[in-house]
mmCIF file of the N, C-alpha and C atoms, coordinates in Angstrom:
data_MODEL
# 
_entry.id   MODEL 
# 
loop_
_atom_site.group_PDB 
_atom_site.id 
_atom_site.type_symbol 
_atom_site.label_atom_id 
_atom_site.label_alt_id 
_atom_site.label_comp_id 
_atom_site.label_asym_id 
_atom_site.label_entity_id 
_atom_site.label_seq_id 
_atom_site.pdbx_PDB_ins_code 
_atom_site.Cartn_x 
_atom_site.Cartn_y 
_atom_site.Cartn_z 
_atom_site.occupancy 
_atom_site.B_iso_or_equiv 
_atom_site.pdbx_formal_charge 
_atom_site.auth_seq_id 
_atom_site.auth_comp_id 
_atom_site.auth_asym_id 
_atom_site.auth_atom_id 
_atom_site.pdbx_PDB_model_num 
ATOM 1   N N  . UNK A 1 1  ? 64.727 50.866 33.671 1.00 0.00 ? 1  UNK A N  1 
ATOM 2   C CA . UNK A 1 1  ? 64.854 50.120 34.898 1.00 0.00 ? 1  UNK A CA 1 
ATOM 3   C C  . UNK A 1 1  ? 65.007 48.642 34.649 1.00 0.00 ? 1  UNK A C  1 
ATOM 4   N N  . UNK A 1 2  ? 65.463 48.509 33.246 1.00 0.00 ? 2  UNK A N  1 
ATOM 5   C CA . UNK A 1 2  ? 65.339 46.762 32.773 1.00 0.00 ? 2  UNK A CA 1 
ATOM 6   C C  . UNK A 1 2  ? 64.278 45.498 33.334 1.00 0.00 ? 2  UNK A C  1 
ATOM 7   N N  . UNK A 1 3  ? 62.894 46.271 33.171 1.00 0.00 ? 3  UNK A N  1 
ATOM 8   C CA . UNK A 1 3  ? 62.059 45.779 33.258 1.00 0.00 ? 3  UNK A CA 1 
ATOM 9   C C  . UNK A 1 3  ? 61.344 45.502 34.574 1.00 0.00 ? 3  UNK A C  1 
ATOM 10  N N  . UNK A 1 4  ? 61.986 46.425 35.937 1.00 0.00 ? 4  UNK A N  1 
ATOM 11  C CA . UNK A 1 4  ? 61.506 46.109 37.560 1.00 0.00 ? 4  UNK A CA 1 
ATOM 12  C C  . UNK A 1 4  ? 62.980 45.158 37.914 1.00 0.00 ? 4  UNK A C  1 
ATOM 13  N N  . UNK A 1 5  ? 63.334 44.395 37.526 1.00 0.00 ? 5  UNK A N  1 
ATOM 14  C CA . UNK A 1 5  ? 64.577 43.636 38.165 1.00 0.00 ? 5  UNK A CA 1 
ATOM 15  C C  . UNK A 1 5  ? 66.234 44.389 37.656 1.00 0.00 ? 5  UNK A C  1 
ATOM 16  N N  . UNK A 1 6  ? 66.805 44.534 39.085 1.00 0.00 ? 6  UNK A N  1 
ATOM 17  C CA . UNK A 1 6  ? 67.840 44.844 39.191 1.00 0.00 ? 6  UNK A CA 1 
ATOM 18  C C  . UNK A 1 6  ? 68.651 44.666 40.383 1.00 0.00 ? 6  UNK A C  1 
ATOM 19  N N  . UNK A 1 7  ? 69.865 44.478 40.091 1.00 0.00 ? 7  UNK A N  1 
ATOM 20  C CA . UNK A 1 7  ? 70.643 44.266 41.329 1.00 0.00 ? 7  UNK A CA 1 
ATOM 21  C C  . UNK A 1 7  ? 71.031 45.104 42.391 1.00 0.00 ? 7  UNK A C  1 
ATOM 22  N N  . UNK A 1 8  ? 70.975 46.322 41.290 1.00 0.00 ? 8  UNK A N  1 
ATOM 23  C CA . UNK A 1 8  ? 71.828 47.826 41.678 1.00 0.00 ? 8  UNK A CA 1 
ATOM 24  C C  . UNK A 1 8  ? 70.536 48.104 42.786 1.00 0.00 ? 8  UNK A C  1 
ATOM 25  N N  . UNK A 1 9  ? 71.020 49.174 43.801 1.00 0.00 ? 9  UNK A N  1 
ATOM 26  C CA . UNK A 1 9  ? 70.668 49.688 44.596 1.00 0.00 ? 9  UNK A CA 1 
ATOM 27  C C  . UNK A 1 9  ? 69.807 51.125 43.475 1.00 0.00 ? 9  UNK A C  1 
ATOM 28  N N  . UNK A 1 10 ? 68.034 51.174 44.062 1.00 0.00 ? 10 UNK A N  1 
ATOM 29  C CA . UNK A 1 10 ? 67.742 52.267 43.107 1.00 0.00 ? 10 UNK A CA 1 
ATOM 30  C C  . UNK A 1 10 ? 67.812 53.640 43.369 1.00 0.00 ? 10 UNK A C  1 
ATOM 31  N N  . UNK A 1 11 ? 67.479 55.075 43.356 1.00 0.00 ? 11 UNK A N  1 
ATOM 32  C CA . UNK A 1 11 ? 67.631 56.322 43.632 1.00 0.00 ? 11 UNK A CA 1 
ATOM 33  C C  . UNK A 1 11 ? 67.776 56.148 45.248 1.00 0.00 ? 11 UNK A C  1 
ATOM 34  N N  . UNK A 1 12 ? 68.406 56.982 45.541 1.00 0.00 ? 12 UNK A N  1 
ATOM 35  C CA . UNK A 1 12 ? 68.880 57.214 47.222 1.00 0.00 ? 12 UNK A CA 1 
ATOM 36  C C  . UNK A 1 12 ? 69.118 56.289 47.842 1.00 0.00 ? 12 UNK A C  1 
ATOM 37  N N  . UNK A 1 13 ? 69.633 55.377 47.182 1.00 0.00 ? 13 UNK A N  1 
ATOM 38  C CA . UNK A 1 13 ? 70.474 53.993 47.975 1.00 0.00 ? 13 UNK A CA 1 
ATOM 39  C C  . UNK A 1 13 ? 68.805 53.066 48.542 1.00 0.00 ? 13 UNK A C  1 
ATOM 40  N N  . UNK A 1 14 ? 67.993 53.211 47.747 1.00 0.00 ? 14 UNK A N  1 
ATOM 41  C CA . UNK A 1 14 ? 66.513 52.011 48.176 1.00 0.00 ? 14 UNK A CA 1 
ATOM 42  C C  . UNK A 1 14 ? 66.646 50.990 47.407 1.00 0.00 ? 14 UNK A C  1 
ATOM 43  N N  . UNK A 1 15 ? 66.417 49.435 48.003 1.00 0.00 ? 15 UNK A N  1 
ATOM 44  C CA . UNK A 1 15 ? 66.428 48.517 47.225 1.00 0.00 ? 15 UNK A CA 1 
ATOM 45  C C  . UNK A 1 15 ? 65.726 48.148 46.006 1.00 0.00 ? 15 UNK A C  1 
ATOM 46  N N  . UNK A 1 16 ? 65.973 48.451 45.110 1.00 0.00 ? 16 UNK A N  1 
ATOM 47  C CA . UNK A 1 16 ? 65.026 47.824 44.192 1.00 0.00 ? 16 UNK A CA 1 
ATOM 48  C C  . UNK A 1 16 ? 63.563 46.358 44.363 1.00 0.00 ? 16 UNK A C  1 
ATOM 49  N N  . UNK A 1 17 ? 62.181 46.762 44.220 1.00 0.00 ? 17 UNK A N  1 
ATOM 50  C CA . UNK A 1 17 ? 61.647 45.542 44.206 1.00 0.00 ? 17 UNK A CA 1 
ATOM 51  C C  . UNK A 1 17 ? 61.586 44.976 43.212 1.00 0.00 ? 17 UNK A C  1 
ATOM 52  N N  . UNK A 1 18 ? 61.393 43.796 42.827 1.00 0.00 ? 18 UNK A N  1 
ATOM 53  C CA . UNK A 1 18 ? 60.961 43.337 41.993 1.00 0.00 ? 18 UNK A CA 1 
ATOM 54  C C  . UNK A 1 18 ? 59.549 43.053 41.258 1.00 0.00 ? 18 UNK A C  1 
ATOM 55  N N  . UNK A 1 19 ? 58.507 43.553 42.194 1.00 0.00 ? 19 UNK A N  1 
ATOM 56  C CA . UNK A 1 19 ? 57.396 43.353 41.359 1.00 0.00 ? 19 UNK A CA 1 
ATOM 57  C C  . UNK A 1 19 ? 56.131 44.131 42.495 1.00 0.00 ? 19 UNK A C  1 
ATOM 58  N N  . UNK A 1 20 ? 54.887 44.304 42.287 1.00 0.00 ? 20 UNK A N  1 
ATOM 59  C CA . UNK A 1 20 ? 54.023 45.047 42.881 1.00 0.00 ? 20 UNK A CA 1 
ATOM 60  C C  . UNK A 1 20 ? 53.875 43.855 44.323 1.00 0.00 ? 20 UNK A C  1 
ATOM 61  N N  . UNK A 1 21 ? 53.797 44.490 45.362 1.00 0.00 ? 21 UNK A N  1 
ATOM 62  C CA . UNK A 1 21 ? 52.585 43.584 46.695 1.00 0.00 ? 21 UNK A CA 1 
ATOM 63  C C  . UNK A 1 21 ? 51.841 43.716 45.964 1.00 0.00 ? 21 UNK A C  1 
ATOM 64  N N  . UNK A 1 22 ? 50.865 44.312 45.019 1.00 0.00 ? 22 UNK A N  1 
ATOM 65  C CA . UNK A 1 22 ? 49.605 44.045 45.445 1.00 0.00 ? 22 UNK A CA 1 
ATOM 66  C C  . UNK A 1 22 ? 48.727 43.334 43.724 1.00 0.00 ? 22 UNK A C  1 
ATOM 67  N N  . UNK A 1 23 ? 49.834 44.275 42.738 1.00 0.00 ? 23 UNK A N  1 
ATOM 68  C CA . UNK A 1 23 ? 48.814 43.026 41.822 1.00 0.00 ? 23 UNK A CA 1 
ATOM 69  C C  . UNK A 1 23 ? 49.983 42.557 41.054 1.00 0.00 ? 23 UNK A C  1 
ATOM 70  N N  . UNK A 1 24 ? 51.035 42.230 41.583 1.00 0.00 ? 24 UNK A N  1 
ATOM 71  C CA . UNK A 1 24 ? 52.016 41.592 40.943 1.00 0.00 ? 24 UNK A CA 1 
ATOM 72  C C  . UNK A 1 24 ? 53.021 41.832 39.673 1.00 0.00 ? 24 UNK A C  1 
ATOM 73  N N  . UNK A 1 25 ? 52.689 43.124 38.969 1.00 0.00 ? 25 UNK A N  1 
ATOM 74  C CA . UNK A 1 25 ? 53.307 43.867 37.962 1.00 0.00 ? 25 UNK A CA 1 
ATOM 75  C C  . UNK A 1 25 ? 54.606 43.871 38.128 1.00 0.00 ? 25 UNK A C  1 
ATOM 76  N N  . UNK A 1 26 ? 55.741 44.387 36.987 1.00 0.00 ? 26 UNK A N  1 
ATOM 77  C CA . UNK A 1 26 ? 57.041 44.414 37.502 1.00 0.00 ? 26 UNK A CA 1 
ATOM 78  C C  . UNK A 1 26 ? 57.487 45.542 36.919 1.00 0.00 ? 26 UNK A C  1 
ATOM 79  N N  . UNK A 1 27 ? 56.330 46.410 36.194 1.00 0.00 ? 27 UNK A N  1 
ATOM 80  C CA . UNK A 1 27 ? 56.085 47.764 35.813 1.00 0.00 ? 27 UNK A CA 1 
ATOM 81  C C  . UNK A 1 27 ? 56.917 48.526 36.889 1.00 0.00 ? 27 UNK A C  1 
ATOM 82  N N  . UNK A 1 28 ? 57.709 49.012 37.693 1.00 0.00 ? 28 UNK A N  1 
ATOM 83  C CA . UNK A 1 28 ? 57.617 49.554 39.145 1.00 0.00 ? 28 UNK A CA 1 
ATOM 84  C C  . UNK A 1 28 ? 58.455 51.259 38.835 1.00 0.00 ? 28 UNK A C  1 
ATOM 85  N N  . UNK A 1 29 ? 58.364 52.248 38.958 1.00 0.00 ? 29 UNK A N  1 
ATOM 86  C CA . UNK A 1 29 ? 59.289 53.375 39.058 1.00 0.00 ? 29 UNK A CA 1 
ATOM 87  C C  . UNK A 1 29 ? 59.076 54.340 40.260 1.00 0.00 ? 29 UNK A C  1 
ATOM 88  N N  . UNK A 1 30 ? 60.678 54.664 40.683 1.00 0.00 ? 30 UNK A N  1 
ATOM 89  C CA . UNK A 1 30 ? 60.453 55.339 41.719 1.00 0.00 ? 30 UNK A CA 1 
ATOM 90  C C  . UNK A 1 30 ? 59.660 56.600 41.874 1.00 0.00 ? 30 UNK A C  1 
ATOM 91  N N  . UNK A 1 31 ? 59.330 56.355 43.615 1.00 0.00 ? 31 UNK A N  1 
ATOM 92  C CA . UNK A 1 31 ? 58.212 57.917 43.760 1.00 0.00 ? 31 UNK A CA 1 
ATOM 93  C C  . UNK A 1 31 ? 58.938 58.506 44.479 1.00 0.00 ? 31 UNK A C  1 
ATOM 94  N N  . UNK A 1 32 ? 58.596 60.108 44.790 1.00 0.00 ? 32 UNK A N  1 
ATOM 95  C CA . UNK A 1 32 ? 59.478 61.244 45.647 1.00 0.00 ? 32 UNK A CA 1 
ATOM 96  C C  . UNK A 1 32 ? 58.984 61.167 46.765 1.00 0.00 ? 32 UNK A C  1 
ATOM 97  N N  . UNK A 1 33 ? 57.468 61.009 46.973 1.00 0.00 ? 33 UNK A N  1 
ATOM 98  C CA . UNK A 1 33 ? 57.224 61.363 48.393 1.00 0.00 ? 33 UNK A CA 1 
ATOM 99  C C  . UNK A 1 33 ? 55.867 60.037 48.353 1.00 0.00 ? 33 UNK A C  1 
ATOM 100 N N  . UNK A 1 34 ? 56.265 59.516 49.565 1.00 0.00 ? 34 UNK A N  1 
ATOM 101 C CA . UNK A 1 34 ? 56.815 59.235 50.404 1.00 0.00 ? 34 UNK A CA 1 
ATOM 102 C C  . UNK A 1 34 ? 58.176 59.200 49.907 1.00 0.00 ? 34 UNK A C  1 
ATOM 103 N N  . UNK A 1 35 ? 59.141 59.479 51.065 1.00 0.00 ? 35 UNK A N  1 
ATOM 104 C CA . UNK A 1 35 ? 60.738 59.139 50.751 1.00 0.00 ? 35 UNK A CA 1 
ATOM 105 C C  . UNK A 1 35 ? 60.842 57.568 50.538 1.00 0.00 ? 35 UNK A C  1 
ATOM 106 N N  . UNK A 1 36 ? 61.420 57.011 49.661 1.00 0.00 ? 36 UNK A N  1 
ATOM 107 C CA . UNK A 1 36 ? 61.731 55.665 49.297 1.00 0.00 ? 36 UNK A CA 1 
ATOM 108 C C  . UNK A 1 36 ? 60.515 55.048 48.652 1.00 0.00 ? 36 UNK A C  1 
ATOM 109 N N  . UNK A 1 37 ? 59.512 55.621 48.374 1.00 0.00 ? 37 UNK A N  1 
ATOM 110 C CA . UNK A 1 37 ? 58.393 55.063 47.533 1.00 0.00 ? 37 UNK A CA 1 
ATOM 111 C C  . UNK A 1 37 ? 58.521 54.700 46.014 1.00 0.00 ? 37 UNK A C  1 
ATOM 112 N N  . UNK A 1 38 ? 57.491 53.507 45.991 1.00 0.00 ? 38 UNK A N  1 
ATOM 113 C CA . UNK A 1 38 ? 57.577 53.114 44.356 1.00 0.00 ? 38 UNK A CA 1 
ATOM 114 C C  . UNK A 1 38 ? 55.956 53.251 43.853 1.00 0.00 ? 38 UNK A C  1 
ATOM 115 N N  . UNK A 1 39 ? 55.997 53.381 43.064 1.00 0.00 ? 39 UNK A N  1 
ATOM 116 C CA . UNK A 1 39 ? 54.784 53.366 41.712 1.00 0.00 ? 39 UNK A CA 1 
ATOM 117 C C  . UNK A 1 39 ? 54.564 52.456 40.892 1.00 0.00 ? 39 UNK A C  1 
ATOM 118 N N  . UNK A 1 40 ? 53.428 51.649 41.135 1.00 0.00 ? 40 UNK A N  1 
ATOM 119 C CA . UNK A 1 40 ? 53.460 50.390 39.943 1.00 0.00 ? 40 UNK A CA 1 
ATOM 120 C C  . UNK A 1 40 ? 52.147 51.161 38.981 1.00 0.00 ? 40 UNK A C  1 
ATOM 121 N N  . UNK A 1 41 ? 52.799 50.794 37.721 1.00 0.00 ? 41 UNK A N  1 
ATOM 122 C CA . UNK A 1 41 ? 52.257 51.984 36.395 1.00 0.00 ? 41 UNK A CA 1 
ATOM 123 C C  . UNK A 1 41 ? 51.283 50.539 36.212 1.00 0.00 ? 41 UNK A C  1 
ATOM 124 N N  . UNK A 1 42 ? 50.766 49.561 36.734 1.00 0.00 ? 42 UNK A N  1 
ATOM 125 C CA . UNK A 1 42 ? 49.842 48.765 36.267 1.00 0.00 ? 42 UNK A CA 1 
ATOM 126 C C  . UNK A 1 42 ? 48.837 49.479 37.170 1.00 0.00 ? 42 UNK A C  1 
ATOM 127 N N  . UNK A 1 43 ? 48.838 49.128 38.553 1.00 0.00 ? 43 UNK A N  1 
ATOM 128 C CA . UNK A 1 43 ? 47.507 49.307 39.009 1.00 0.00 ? 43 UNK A CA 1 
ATOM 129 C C  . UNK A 1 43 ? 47.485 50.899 40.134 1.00 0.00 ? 43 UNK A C  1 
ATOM 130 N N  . UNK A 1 44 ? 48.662 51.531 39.154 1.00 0.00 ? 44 UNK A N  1 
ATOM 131 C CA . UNK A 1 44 ? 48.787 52.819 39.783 1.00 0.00 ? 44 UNK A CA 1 
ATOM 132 C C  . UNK A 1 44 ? 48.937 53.008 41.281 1.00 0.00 ? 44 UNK A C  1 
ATOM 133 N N  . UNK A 1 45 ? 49.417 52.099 42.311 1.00 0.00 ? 45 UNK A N  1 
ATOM 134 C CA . UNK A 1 45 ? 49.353 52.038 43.911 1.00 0.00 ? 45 UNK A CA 1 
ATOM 135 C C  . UNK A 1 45 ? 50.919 52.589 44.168 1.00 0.00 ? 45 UNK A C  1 
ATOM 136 N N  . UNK A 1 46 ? 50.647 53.290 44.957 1.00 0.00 ? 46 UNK A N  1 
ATOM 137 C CA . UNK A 1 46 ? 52.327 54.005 45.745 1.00 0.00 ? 46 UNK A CA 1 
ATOM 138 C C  . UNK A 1 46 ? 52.251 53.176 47.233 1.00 0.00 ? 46 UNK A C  1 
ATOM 139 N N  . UNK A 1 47 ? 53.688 52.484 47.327 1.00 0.00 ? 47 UNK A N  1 
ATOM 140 C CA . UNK A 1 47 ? 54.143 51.977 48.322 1.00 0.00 ? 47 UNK A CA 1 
ATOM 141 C C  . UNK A 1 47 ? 55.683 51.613 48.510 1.00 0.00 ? 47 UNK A C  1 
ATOM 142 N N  . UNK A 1 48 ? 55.763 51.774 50.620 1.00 0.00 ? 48 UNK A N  1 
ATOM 143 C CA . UNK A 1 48 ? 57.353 51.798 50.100 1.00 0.00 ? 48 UNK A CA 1 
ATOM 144 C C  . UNK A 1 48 ? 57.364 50.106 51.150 1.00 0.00 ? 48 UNK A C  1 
ATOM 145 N N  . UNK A 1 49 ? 58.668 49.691 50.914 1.00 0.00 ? 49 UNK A N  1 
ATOM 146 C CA . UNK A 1 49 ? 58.881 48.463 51.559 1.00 0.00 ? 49 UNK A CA 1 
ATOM 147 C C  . UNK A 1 49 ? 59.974 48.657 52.645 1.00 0.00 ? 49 UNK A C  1 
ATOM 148 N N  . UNK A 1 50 ? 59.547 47.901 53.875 1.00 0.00 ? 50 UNK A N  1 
ATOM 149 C CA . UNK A 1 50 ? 60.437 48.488 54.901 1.00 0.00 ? 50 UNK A CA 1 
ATOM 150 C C  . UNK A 1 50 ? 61.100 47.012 55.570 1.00 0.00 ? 50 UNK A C  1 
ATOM 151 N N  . UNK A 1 51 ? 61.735 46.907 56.412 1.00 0.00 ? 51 UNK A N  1 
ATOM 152 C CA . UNK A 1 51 ? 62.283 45.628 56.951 1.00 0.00 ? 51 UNK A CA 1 
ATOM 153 C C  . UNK A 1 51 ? 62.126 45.996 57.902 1.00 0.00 ? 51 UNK A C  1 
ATOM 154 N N  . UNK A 1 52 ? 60.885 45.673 59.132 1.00 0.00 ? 52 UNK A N  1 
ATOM 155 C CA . UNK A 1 52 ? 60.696 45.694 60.620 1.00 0.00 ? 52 UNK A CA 1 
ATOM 156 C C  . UNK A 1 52 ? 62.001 44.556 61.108 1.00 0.00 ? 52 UNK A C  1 
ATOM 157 N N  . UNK A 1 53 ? 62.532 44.076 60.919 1.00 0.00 ? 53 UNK A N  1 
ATOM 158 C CA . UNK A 1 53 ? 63.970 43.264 61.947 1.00 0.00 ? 53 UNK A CA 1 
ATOM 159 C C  . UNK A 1 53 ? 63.781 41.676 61.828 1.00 0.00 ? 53 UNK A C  1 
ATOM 160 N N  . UNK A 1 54 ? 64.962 41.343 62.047 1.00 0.00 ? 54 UNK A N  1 
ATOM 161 C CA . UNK A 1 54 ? 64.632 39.232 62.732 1.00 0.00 ? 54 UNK A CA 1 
ATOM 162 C C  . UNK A 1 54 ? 63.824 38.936 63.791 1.00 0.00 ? 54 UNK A C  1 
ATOM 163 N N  . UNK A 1 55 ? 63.634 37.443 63.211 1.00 0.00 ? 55 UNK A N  1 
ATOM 164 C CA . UNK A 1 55 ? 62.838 36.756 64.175 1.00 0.00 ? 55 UNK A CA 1 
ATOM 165 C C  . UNK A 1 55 ? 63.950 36.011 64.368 1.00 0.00 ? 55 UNK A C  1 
ATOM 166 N N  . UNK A 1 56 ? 64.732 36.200 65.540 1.00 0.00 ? 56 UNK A N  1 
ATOM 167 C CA . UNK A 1 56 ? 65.685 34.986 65.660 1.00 0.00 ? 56 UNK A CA 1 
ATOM 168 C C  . UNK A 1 56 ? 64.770 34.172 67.001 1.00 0.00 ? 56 UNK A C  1 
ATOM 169 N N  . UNK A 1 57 ? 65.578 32.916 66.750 1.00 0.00 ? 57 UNK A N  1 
ATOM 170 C CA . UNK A 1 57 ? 64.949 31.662 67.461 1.00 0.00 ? 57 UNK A CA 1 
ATOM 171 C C  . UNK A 1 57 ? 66.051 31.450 68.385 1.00 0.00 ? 57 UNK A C  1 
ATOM 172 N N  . UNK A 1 58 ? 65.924 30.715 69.594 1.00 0.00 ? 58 UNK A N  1 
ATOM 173 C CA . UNK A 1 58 ? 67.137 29.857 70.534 1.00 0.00 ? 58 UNK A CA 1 
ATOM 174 C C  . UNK A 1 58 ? 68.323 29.371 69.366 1.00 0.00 ? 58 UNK A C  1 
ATOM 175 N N  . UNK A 1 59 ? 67.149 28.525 68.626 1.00 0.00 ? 59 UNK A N  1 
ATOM 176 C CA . UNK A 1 59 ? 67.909 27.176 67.776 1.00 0.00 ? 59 UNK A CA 1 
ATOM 177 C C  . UNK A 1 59 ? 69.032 28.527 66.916 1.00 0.00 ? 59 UNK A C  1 
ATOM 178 N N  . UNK A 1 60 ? 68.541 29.499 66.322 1.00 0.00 ? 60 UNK A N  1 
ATOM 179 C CA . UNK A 1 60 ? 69.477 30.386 65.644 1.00 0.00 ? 60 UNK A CA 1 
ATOM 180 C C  . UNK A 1 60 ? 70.871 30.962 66.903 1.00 0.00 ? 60 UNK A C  1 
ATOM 181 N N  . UNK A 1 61 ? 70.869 31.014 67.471 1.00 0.00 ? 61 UNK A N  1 
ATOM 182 C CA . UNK A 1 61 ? 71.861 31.305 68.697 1.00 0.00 ? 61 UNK A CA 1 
ATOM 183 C C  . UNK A 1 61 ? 73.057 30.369 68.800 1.00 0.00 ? 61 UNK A C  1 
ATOM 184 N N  . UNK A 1 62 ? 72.519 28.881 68.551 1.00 0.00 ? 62 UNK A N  1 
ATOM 185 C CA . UNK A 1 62 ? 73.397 27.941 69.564 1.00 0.00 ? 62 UNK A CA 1 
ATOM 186 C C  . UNK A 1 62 ? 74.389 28.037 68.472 1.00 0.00 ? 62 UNK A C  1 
ATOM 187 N N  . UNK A 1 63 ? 75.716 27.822 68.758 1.00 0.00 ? 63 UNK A N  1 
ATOM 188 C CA . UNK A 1 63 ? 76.854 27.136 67.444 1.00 0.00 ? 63 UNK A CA 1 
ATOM 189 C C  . UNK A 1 63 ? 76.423 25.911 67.087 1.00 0.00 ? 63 UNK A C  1 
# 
C-alpha cells in the first residue's frame, strides 16, 4: 500500500486515508465489513470515513 499514502482510489473505488483518526499511524489496510472500512495494524481500531456534505456560506454563492 506504499506505506498508507496513495493517490489511487483503494479496493471498491474507497478513498484511500492517509493515516489513523485516532492514533495517527499510516500503518492502514483495508477491512471487509464494515463495507469501506480500514484497519490501522498500530492500534488495531476499524473505521470507515464518510463525507456528511458542504457547509456552503452566502459569501460562497455570490460571483
Amino acid at each position: 500500500m506504499n506505506g498508507g499514502h496513495s493517490t489511487d482510489a483503494g479496493p471498491e473505488g474507497r478513498a484511500v486515508p492517509f493515516y489513523c483518526p485516532y492514533c495517527g499511524d499510516e500503518e492502514l489496510m483495508p477491512q471487509a465489513e464494515p463495507a469501506g472500512a480500514w484497519k490501522c495494524q498500530a492500534c488495531r481500531r476499524v473505521f470507515t470515513v464518510r463525507l456528511a456534505g458542504l457547509a456552503l456560506t452566502e459569501e460562497d454563492e455570490q460571483p
